[in-house]
matplotlib code that plots the C-alpha trace (Angstrom):
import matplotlib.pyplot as plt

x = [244.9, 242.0, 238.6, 238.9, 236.5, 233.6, 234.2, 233.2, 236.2, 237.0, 239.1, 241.7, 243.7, 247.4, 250.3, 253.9, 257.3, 258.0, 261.1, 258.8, 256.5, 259.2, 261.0, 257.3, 257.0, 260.2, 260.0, 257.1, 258.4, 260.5, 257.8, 255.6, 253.0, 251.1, 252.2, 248.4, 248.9, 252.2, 250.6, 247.9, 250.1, 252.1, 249.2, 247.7, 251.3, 251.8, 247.7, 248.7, 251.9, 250.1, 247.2, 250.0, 251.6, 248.1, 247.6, 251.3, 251.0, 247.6, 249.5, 252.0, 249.6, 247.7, 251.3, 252.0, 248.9, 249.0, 253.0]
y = [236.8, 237.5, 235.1, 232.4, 232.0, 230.2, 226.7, 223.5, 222.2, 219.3, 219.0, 215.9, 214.9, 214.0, 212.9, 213.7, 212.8, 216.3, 216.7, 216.6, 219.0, 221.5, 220.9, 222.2, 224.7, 226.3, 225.6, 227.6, 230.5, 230.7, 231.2, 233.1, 230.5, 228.8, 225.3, 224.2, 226.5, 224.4, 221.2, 222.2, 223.1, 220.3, 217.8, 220.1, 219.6, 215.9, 215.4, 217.4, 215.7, 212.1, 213.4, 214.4, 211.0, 208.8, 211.0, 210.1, 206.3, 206.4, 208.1, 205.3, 202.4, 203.4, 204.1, 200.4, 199.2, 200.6, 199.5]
z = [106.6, 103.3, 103.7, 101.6, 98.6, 99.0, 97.8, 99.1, 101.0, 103.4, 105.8, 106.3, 109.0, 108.3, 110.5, 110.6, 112.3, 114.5, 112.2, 109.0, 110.6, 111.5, 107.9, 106.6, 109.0, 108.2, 104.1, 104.4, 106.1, 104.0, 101.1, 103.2, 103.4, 105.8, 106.3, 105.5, 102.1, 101.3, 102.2, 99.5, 96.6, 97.1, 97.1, 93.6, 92.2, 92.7, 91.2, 88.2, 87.6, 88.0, 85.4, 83.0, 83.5, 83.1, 79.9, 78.5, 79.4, 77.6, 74.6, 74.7, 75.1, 71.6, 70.0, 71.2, 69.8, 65.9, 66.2]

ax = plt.figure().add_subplot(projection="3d")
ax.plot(x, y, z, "-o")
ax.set_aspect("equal")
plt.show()
């Protein structure tokens, strides 16, 4: 496994069912990930999709405004 970058990182604790866990564990096999590295890109994906989402509701509440 390469050394991670040095970045200031904290570490979480998160629980599962056993069937999640093992539906993580073999999604990320089959992407050649770590079920940590899955976990992670799953988390980024879902922040950037709520971001996107804030930043169109805040389009639509000025558009709702000047109507």
């Amino acid at each position: 496994m390469a050394p991670r970058k040095a970045e200031t990182t904290e570490r979480i604790n998160v629980f599962f069912s056993p069937s999640t866990i093992e539906q993580l564990r073999e999604a990320a096999e089959d992407r050649g990930a770590t079920v940590s590295g899955l976990v992670r890109k799953i988390v980024m994906d879902w922040l950037r999709e709520e971001e996107k989402r804030e930043q169109r509701d805040q389009i639509d509440r000025k558009r709702s405004i000047s109507d």
